[in-house]
C-alpha positions as CSV (number, residue, x, y, z in Angstrom):
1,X,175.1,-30.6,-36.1
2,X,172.2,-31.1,-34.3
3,X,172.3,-30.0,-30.5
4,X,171.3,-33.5,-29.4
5,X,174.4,-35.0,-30.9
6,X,176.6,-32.2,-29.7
7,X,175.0,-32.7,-25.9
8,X,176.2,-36.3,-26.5
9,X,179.3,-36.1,-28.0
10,X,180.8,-33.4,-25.6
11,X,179.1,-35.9,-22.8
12,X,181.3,-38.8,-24.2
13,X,184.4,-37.0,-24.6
14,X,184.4,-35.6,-20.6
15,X,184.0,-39.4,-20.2
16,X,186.8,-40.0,-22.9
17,X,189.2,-37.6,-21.2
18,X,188.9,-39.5,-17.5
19,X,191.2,-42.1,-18.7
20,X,194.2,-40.9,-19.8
21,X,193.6,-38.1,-16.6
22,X,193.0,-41.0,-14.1
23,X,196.4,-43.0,-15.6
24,X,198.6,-39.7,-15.6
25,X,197.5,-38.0,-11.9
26,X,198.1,-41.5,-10.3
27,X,201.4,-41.8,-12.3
28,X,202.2,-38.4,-11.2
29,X,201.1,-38.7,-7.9
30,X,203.7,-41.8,-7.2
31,X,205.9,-40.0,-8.4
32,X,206.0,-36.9,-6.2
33,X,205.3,-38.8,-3.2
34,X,208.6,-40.8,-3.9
35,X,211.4,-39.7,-0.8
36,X,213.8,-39.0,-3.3
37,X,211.4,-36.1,-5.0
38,X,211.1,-33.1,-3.2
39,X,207.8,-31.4,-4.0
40,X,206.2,-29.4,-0.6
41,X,202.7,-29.7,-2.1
42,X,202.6,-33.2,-3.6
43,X,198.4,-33.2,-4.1
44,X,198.7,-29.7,-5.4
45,X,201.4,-31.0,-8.2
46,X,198.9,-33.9,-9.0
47,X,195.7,-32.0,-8.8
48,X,197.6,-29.1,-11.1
49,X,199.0,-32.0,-13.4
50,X,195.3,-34.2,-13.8
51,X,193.7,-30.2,-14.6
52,X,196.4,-29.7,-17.7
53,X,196.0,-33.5,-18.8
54,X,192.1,-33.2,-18.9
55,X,192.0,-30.0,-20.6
56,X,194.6,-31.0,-23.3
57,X,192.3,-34.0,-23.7
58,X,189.0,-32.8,-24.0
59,X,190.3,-29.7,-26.1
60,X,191.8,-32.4,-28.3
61,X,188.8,-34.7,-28.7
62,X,186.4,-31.6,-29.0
63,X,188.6,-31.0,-31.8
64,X,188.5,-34.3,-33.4
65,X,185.0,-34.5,-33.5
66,X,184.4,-31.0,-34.6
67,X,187.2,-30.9,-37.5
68,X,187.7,-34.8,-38.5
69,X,183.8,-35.6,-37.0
70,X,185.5,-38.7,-35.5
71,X,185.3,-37.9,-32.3
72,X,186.7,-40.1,-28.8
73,X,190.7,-40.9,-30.0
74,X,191.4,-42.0,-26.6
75,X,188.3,-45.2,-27.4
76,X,189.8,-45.5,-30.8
77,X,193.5,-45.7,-29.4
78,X,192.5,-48.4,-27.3
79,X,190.6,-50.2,-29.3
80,X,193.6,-50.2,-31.9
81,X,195.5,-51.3,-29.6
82,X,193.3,-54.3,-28.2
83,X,193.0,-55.7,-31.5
84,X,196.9,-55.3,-31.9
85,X,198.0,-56.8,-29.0
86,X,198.7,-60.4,-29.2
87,X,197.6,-61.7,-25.6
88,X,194.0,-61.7,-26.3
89,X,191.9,-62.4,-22.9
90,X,188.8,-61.7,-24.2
91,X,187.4,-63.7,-27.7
């Protein structure tokens, strides 16, 4: 693998990674912040939460595109599931 395409696919995955990071700390984050939930640190839980979720996720797309070379799941997931889903907004 050339070091151009390994700059770029490592570049792509951080971006990759943000998603599922972005939906799980806010998820997490309501969560903790709920009155019935006692958690003293509430941003530490999150921030500690959104660290696990990104590395799990760039491990496992660094994986991917090393292993399977088809790298970015979290793009292919979504795409799957855009051509899947049945309410079309977009042509």
């Amino acid at each position: 693998m050339r070091v151009g395409r390994a700059v770029g696919i490592v570049l792509l995955s951080v971006v990759d990674a943000f998603v599922p990071t972005a939906v799980v700390t806010g998820l997490v984050f309501v969560f903790v912040t709920e009155p019935f939930v006692s958690v003293d640190r509430p941003v530490v839980v999150t921030a500690l939460v959104a660290t696990l979720v990104f590395a799990v996720t760039i491990g496992f797309g660094l994986a991917s595109a090393v292993f399977r070379d088809r790298p970015f799941p979290v793009t292919r997931a979504v795409k799957r599931v855009a051509d899947w889903w049945p309410l079309r907004v977009w042509p």
